[in-house]
N, CA, C and O atoms as a printed pandas DataFrame, in Angstrom:
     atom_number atom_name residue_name chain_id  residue_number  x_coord  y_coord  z_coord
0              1         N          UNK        A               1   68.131   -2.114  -10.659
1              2        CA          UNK        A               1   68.322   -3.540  -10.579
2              3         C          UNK        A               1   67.747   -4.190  -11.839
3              4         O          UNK        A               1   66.716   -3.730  -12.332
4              5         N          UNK        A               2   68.362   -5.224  -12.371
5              6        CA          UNK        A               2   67.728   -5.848  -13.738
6              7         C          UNK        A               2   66.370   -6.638  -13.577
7              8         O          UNK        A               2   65.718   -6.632  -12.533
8              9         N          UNK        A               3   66.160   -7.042  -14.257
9             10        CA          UNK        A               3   64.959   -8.059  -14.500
10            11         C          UNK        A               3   65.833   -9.291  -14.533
11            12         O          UNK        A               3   66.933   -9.338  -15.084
12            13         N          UNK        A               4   65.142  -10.456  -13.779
13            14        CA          UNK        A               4   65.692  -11.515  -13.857
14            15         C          UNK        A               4   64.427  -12.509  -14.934
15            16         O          UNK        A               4   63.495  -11.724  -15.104
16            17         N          UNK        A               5   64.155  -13.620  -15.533
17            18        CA          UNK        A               5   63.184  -14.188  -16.256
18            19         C          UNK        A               5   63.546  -15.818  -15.356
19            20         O          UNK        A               5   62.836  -16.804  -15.158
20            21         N          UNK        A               6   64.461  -15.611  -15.113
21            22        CA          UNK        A               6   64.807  -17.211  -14.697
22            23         C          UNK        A               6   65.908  -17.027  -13.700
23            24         O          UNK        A               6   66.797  -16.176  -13.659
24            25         N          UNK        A               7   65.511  -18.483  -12.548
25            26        CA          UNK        A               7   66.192  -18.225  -11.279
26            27         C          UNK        A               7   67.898  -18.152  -11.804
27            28         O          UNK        A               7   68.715  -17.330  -11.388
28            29         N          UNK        A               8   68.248  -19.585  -13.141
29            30        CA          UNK        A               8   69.727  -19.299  -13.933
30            31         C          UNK        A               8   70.111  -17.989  -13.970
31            32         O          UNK        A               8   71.259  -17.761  -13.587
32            33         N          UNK        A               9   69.416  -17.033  -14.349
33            34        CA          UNK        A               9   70.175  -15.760  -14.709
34            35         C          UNK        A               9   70.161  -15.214  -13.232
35            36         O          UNK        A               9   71.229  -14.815  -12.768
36            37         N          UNK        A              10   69.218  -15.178  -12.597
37            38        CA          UNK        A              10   69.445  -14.523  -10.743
38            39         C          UNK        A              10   70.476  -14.945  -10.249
39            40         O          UNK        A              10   71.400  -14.148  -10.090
40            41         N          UNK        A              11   70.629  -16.292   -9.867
41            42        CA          UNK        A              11   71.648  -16.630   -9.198
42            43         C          UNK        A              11   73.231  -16.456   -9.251
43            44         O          UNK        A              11   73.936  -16.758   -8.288
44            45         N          UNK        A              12   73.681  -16.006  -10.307
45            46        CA          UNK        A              12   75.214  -15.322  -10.344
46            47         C          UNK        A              12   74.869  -13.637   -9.747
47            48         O          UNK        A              12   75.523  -13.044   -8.889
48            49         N          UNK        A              13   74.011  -13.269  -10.269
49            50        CA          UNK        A              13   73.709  -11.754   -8.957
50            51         C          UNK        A              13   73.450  -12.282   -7.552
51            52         O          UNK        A              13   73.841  -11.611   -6.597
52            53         N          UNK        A              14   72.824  -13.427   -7.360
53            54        CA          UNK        A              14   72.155  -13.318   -6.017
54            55         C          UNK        A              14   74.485  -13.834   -4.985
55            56         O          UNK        A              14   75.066  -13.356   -4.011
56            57         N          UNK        A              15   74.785  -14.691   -5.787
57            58        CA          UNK        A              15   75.905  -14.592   -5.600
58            59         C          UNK        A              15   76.800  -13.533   -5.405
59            60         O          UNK        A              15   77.374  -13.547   -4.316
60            61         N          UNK        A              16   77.006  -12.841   -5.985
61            62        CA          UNK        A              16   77.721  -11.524   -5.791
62            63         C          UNK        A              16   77.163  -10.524   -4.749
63            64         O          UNK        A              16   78.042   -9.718   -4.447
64            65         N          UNK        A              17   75.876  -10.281   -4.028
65            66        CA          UNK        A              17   75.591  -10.094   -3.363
66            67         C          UNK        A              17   75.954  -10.962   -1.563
67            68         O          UNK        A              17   75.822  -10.546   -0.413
68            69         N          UNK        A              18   76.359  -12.070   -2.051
69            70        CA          UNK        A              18   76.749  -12.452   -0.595
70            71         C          UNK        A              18   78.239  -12.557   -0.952
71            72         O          UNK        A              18   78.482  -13.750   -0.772
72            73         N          UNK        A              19   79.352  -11.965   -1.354
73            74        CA          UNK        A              19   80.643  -11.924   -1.466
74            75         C          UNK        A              19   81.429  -12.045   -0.156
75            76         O          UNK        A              19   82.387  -12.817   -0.113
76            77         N          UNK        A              20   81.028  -11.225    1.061
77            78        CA          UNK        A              20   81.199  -11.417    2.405
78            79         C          UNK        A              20   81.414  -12.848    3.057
79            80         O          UNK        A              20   80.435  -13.452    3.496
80            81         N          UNK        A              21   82.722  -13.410    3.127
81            82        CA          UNK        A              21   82.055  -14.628    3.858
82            83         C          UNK        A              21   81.777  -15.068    5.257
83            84         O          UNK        A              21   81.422  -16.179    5.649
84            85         N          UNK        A              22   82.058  -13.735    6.079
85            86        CA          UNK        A              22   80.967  -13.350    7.082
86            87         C          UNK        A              22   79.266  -13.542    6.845
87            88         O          UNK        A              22   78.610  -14.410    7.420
88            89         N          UNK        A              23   78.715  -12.565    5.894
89            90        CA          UNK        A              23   77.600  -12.737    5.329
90            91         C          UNK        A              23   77.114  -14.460    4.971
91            92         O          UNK        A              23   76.182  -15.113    5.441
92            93         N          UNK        A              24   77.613  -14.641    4.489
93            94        CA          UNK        A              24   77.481  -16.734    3.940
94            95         C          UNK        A              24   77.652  -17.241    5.078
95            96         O          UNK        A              24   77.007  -18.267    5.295
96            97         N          UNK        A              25   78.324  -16.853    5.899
97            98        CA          UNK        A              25   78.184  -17.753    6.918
98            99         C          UNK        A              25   76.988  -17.578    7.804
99           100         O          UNK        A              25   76.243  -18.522    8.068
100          101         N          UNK        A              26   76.845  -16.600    8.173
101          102        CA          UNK        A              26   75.528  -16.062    8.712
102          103         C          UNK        A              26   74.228  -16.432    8.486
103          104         O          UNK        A              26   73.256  -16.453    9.242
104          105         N          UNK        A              27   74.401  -16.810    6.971
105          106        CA          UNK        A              27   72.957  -17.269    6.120
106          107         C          UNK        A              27   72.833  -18.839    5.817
107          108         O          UNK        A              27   71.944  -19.498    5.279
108          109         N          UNK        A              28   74.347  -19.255    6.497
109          110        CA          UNK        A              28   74.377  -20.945    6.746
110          111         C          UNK        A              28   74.085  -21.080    7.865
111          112         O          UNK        A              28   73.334  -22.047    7.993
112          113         N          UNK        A              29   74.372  -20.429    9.064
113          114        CA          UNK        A              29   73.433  -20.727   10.448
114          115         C          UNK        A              29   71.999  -20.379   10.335
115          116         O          UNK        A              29   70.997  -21.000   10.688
116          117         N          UNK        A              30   72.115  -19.507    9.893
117          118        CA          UNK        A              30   70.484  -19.399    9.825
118          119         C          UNK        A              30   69.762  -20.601    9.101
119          120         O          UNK        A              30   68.994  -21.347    9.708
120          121         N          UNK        A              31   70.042  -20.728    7.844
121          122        CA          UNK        A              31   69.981  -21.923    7.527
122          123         C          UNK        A              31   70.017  -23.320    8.055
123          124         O          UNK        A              31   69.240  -24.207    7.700
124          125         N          UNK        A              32   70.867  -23.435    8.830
125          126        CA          UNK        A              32   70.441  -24.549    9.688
126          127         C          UNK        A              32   69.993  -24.300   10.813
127          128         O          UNK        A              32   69.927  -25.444   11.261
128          129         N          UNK        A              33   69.639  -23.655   11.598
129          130        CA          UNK        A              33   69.113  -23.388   12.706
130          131         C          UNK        A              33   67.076  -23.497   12.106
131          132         O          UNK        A              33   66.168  -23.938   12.810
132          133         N          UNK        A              34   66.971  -23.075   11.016
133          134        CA          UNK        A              34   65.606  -23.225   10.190
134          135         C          UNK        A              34   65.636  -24.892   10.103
135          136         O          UNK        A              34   64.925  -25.413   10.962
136          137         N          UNK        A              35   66.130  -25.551    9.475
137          138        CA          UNK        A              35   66.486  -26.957    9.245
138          139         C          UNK        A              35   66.229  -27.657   10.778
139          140         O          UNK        A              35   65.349  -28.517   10.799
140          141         N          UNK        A              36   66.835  -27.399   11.898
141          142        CA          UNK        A              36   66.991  -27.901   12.935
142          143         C          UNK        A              36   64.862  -27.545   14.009
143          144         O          UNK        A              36   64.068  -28.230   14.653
144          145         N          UNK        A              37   64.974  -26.017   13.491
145          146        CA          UNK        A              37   63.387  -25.443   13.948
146          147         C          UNK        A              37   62.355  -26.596   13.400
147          148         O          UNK        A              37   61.784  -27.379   14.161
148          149         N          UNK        A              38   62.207  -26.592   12.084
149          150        CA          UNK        A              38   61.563  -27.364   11.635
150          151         C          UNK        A              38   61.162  -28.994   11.380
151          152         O          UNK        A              38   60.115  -29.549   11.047
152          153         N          UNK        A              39   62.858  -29.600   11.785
153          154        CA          UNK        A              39   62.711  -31.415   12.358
154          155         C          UNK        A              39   62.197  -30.642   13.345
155          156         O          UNK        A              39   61.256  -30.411   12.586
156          157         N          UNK        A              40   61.944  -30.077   14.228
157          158        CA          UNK        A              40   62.203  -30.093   16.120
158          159         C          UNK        A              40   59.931  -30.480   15.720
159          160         O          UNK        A              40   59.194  -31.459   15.836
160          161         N          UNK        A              41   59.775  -29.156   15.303
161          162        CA          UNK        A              41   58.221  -28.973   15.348
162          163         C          UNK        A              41   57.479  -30.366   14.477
163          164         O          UNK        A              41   56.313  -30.679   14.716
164          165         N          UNK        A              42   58.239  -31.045   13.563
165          166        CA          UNK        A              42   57.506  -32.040   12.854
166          167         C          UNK        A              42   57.758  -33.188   13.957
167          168         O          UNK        A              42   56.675  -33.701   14.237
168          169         N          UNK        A              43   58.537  -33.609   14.484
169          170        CA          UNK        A              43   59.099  -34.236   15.738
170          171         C          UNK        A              43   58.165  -34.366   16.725
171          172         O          UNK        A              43   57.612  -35.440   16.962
172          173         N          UNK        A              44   57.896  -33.108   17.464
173          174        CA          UNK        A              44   57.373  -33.204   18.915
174          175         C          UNK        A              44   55.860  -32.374   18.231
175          176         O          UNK        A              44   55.008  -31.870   18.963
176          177         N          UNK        A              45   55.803  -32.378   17.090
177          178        CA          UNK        A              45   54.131  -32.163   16.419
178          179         C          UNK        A              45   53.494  -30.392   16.998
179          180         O          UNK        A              45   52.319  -30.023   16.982
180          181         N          UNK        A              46   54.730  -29.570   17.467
181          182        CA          UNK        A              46   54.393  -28.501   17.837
182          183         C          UNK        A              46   54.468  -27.766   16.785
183          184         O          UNK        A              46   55.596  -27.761   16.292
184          185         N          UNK        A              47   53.597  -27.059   16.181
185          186        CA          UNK        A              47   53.730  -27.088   14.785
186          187         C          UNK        A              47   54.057  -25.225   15.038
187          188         O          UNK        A              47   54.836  -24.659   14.272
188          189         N          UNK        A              48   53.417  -24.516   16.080
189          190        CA          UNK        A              48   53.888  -23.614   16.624
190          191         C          UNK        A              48   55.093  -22.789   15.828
191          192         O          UNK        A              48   55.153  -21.893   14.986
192          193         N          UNK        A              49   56.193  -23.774   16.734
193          194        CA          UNK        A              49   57.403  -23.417   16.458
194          195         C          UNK        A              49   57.425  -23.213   15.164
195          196         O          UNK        A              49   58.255  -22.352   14.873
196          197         N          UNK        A              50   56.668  -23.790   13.958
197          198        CA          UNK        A              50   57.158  -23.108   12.826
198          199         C          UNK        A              50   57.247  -21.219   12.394
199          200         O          UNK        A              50   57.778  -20.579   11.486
200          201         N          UNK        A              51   56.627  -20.957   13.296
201          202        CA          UNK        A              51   56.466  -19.185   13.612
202          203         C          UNK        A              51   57.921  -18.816   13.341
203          204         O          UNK        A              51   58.374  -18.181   12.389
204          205         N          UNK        A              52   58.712  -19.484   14.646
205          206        CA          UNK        A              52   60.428  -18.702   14.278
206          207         C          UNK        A              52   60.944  -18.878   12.977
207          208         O          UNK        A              52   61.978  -18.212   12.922
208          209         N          UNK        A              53   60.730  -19.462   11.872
209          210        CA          UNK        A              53   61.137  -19.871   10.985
210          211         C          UNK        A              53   61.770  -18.364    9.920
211          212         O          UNK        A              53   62.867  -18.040    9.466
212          213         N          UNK        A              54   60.459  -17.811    9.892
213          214        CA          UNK        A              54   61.582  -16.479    9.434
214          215         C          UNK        A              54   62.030  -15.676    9.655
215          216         O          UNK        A              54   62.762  -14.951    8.980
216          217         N          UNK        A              55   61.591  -15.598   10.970
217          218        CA          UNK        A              55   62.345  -14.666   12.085
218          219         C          UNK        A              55   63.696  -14.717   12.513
219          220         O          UNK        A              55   64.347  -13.767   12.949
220          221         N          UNK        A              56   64.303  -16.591   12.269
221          222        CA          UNK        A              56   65.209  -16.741   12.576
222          223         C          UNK        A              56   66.302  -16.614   10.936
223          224         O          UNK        A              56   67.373  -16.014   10.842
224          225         N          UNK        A              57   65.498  -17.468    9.716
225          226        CA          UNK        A              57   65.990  -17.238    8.719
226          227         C          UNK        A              57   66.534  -16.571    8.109
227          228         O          UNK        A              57   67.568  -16.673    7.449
228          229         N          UNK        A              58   65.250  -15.149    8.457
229          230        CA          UNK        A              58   65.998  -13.553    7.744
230          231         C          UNK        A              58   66.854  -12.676    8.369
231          232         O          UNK        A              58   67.601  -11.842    7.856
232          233         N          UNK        A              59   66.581  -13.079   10.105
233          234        CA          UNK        A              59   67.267  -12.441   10.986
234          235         C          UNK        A              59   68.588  -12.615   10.914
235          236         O          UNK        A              59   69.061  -11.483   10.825
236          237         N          UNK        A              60   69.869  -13.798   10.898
237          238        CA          UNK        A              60   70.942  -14.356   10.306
238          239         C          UNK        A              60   71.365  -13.593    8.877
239          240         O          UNK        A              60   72.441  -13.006    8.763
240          241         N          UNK        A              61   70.203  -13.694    7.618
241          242        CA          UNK        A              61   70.245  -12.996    6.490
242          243         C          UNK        A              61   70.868  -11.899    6.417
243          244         O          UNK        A              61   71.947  -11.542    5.944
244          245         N          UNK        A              62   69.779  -11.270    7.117
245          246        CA          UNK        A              62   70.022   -9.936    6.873
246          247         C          UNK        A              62   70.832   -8.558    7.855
247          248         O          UNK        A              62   70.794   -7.348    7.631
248          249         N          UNK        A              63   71.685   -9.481    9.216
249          250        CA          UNK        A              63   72.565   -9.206    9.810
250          251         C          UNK        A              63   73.754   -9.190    8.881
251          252         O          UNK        A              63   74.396   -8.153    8.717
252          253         N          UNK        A              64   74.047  -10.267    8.296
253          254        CA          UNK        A              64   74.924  -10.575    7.571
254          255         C          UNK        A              64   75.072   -9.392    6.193
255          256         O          UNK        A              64   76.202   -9.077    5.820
256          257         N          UNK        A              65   73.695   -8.737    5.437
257          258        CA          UNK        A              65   73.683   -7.704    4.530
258          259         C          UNK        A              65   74.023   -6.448    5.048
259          260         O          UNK        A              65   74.850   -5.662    4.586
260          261         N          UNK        A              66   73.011   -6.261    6.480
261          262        CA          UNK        A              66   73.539   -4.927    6.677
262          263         C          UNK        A              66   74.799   -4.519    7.576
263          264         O          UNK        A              66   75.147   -3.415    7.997
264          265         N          UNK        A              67   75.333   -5.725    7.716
265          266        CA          UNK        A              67   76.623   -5.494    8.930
266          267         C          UNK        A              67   77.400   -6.161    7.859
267          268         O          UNK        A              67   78.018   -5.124    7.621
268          269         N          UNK        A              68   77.792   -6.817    7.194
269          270        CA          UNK        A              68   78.803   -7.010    6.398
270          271         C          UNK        A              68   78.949   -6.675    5.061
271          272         O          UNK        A              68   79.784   -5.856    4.678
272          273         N          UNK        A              69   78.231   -7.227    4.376
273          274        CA          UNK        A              69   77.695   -6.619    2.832
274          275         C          UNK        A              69   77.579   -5.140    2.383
275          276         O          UNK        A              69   77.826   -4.685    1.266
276          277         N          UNK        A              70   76.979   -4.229    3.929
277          278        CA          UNK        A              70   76.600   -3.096    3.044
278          279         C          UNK        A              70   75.858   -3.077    1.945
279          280         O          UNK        A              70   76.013   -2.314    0.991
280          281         N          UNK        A              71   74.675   -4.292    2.118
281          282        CA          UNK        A              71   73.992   -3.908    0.814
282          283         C          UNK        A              71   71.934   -4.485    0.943
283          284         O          UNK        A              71   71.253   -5.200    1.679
284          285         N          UNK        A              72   71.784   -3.851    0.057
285          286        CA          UNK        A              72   70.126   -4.255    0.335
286          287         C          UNK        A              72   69.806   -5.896    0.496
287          288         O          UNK        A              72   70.874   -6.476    0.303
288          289         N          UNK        A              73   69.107   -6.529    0.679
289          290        CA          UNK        A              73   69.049   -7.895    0.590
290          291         C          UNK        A              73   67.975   -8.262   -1.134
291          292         O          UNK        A              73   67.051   -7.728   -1.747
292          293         N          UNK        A              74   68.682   -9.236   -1.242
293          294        CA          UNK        A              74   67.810   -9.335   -2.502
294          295         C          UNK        A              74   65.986   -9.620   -2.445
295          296         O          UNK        A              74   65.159   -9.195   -3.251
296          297         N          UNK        A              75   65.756  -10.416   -1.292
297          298        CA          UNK        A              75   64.699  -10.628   -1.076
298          299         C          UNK        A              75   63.598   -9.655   -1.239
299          300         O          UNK        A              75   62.563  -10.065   -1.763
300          301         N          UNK        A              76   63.688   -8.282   -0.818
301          302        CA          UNK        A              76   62.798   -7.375   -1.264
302          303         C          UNK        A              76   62.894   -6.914   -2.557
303          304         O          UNK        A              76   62.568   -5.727   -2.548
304          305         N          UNK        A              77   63.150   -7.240   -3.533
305          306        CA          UNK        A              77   62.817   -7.463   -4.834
306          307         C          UNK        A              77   62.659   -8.415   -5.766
307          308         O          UNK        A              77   62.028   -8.341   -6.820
308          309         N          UNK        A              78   63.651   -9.878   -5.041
309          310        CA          UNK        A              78   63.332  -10.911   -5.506
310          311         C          UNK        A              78   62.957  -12.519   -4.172
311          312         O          UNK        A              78   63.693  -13.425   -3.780
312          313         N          UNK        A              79   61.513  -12.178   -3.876
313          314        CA          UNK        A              79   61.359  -12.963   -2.705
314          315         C          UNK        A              79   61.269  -14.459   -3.176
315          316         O          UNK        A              79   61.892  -15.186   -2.402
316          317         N          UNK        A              80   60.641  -15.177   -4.279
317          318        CA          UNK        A              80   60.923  -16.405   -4.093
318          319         C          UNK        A              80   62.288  -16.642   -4.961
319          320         O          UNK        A              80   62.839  -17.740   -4.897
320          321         N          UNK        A              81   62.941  -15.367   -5.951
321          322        CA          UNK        A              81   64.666  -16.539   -6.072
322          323         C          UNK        A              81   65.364  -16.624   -5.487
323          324         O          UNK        A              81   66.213  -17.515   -5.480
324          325         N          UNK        A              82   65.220  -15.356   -4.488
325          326        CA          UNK        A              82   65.957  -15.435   -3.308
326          327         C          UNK        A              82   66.243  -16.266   -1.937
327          328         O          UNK        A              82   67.260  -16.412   -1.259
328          329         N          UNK        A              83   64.693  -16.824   -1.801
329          330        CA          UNK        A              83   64.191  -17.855   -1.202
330          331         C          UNK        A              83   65.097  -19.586   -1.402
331          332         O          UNK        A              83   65.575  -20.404   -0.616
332          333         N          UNK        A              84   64.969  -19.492   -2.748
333          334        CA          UNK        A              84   65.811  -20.632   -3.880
334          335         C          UNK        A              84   66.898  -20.080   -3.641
335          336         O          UNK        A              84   67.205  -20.761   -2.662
336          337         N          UNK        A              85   67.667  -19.431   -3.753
337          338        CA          UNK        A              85   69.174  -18.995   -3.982
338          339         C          UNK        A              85   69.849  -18.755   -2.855
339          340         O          UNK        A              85   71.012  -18.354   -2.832
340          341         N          UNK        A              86   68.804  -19.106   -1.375
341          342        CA          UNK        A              86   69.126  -19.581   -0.139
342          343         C          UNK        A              86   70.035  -20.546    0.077
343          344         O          UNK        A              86   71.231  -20.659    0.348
344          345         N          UNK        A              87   68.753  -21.437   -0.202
345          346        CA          UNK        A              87   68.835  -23.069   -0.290
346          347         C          UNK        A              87   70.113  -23.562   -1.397
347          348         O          UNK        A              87   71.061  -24.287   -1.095
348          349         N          UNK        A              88   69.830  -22.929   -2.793
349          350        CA          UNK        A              88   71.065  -23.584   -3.321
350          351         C          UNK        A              88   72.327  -23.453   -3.056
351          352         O          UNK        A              88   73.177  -24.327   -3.231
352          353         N          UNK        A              89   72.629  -21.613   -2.328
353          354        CA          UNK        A              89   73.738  -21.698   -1.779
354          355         C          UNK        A              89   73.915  -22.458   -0.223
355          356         O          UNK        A              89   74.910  -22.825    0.402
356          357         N          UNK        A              90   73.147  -22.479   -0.071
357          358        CA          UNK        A              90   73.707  -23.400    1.500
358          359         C          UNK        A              90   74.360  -24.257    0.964
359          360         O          UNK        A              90   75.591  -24.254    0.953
360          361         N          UNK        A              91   73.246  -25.601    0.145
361          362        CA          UNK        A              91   73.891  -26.740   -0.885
362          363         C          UNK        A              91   75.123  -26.606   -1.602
363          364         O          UNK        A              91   75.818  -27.591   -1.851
364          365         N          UNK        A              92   75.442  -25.424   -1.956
365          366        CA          UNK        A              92   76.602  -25.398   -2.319
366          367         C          UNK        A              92   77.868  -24.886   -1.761
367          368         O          UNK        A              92   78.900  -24.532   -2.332
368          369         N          UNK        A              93   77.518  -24.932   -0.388
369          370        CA          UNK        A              93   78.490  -24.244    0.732
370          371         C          UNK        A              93   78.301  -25.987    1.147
371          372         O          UNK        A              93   79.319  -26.512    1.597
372          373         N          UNK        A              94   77.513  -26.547    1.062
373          374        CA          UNK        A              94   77.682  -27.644    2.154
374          375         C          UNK        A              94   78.607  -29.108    0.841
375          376         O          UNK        A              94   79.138  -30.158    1.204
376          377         N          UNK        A              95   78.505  -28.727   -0.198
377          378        CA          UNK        A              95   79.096  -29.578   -0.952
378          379         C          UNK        A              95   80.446  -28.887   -1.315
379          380         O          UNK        A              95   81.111  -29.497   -2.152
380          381         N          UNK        A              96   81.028  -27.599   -0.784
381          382        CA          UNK        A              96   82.293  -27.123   -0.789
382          383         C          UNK        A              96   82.148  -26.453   -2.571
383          384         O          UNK        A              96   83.236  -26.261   -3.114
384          385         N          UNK        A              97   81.289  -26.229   -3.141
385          386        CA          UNK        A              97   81.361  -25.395   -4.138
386          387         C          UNK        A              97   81.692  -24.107   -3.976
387          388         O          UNK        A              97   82.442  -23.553   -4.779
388          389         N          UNK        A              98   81.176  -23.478   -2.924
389          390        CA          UNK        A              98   81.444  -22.437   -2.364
390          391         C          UNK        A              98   82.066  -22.065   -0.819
391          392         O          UNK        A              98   81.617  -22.496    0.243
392          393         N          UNK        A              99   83.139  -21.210   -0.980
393          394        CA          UNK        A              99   83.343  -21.559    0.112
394          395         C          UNK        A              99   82.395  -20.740    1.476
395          396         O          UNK        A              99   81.395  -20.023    1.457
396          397         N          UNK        A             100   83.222  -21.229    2.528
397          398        CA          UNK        A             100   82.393  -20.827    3.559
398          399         C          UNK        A             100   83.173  -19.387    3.867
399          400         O          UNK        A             100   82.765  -18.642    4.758
């Protein structure tokens, strides 16, 4: 796997890694289901609930890698661009840059 120096150069790999759009979709529910966990606990001040947060996050993730993708998840080698390259692809699934 390469060296990345900057999340710019990660993110066209971290892309090609979710090619599946089974996989993308998977990592957009998860994605919002995290979004939805987290109003719920700032809301009703159960701060608790933030526990499911990556249980539910990576769980979606990484169904989506090893049942569709066939492939490692990037996160165990790149945990915070991957983290970022979450979020920007959701954003860019939710602004139709990418599709779903």
């Amino acid at each position: 796997m390469a060296t990345y120096q900057s999340f710019k150069e990660f993110y066209p790999f971290y892309l090609s890694q979710h090619a599946n759009t089974h996989c993308r979709r998977l990592h957009f529910i998860g994605s919002s289901i995290v979004l939805c966990i987290f109003i719920y606990a700032m809301w009703t001040t159960s701060y608790i609930t933030l526990l499911y947060i990556p249980l539910v996050g990576y769980g979606f993730a990484w169904l989506g890698h090893f049942v569709f993708e066939k492939n490692k998840p990037a996160t165990f080698t790149y945990p915070i661009y991957s983290l970022i390259g979450d979020w920007v692809m959701f954003k860019d699934m939710l602004t139709g840059k990418i599709k779903f």
